[in-house]
N, C-alpha and C positions, 0 to 999 in steps of 0.2 A: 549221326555219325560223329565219332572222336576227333574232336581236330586238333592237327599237332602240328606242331614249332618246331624244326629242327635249327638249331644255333651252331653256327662251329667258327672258329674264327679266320679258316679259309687262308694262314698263311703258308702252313710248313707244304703245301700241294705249290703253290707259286715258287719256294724261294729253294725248295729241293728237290733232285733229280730221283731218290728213290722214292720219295712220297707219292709224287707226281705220277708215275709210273704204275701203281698201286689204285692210288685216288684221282685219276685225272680229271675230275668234273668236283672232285674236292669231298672228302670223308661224309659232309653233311647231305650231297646228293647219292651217296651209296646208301644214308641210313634211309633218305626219305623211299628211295627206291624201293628197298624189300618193307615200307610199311603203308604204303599205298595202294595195295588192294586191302587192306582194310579200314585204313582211316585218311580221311582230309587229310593231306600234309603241303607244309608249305614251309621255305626255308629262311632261314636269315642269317648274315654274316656281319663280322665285325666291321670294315670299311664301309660298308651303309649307310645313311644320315640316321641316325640313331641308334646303329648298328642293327638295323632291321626290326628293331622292337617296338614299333611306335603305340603309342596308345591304343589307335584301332588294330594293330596286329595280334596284341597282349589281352585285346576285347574279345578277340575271337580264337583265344591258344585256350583250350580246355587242358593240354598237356607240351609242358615245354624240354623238349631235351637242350642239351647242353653238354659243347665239347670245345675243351678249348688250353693250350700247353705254351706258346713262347711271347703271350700279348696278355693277360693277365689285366695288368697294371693301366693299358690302353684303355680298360672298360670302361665306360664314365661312371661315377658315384650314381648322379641323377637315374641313370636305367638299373642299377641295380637295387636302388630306392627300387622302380619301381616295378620291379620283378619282384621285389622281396614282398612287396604292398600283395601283388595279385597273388603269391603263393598262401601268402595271410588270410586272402579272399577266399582260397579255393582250388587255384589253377595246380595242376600237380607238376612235379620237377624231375625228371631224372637227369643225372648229372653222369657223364660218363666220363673213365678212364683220368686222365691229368685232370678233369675238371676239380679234383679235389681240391686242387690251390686257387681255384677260380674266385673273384671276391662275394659271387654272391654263396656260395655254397660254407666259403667261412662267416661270412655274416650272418646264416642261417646257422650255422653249426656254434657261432660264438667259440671256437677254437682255432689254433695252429693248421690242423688239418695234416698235418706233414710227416714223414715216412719214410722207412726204408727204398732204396731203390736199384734195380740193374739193370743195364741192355746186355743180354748174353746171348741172346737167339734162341734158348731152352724151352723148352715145353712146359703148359700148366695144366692143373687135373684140379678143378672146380669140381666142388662137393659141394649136396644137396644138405643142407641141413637142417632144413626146414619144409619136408615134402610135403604138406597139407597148404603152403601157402601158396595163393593165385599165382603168382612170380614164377613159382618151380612149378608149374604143370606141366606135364609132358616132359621135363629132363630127363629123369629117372636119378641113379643115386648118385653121378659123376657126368662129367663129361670132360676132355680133354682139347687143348688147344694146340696147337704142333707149334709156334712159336708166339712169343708174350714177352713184355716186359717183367720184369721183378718188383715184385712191390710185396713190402715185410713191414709184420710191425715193430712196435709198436704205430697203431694209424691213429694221431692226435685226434678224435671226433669223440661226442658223447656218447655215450653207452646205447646202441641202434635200442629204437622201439622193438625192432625185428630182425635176427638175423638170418638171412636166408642162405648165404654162400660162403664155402669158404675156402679161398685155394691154397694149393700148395706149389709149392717151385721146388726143380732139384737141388738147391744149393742147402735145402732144410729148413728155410722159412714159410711161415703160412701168412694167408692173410684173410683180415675178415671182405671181402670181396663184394657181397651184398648187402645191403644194409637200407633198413628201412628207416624214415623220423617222420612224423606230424609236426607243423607249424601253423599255428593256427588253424585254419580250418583247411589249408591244402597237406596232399603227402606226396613224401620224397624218397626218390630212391636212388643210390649210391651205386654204380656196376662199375668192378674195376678194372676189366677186358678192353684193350684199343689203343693198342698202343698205334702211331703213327709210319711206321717202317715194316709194320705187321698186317697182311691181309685180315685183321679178327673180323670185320664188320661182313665179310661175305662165309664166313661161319655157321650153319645153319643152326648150332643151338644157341650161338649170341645174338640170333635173329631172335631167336622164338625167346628169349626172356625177354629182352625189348618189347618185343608187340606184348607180350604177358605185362610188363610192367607199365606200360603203356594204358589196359586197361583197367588194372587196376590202381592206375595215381587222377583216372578219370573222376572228375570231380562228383560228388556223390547229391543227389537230387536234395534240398532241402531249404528249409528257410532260413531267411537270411540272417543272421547274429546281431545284436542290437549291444551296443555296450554304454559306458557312463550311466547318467543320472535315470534312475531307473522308479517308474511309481508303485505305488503301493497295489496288489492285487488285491487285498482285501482292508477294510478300513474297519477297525474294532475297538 
């Protein structure tokens, strides 16, 4: 079985009255919720002693989510070393909603990361754009979210391996919404649904790309990569 890491940083549920109200057990126990009857899930927050990522937790994360908007900066360098180490290894990432500004999601992306943005309460319509890939199984060619934050590009990140979604907001911005990278030998996915004043995560189609992307950032059977000084296979 898949075993997942939910991360979130577990503040804006303590310090606000409509969060809290929404998420009362905190955003990252709603995700682990609807993805535990199919995979191991196990959670960690930022206030933890190592923010819950310890070496043995990171030994046994085949798939790490990650959500996280007004504590950034709190993360320690050392854990996102060494996130960024096991995503290098293998381990897959998906990174939701605000985590765009997150430091390990720009230290993977080597960019800004940063974006247009609004709270207006308006609705979004996520488009398939990519229906052959594992991610979009079962959406079909849209689906809609009755309330979402705004997020418009230009989105500072590299040009996706893959892009799979792409939403629109009433105001006339789009955005690239799902987005795929490889780093190393792990892969990463980008969803940009969740905002924290907004029920998104009890959504049944923002379920079903999670568990979808979930399986497939599942680290892939193989042997293990050998790098530097390397001998001759054949001596002639």
């Amino acid at each position: 079985m898949i075993r997942v890491t939910v991360w979130n940083e577990f503040r804006h549920e303590k310090s606000d009255d409509e969060v809290k109200a929404i998420y009362p057990d905190g955003i990252h126990q709603q995700i682990a919720s609807f993805l535990k009857d199919d995979f191991e899930v196990k959670t960690a927050t930022l206030d933890e002693p190592e923010h819950g990522l310890t070496e043995e937790v990171l030994n046994n994360t085949d798939v790490l989510l990650w959500w996280g908007h007004m504590a950034h900066d709190e993360v320690s360098d050392e854990i996102v070393d060494r996130v960024q180490q096991k995503v290098l290894e293998g381990m897959g990432l998906i990174v939701l909603h605000s985590g765009h500004f997150s430091k390990i999601f720009q230290r993977l992306m080597g960019t800004s990361c940063n974006l247009k943005w609004r709270e207006d309460g308006k609705h979004t319509r996520i488009w398939n754009v990519n229906p052959s890939h594992p991610i979009s199984a079962g959406v079909g060619e849209h689906f809609e979210i009755e309330q979402e934050e705004m997020y418009g590009e230009h989105f500072d990140i590299p040009a996706p391996d893959e892009l799979v979604f792409v939403s629109w907001f009433p105001g006339g911005e789009v955005f690239r919404s799902g987005c795929t990278f490889r780093r190393g030998q792990g892969k990463i996915f980008y969803f940009q649904p969740g905002h924290e004043t907004y029920p998104t995560y009890f959504q049944p189609m923002v379920q079903k790309v999670i568990r979808n992307a979930v399986n497939w950032a599942n680290p892939s059977e193989q042997e293990r990569v050998y790098y530097g000084h390397y001998e001759a296979l054949e001596n002639k």
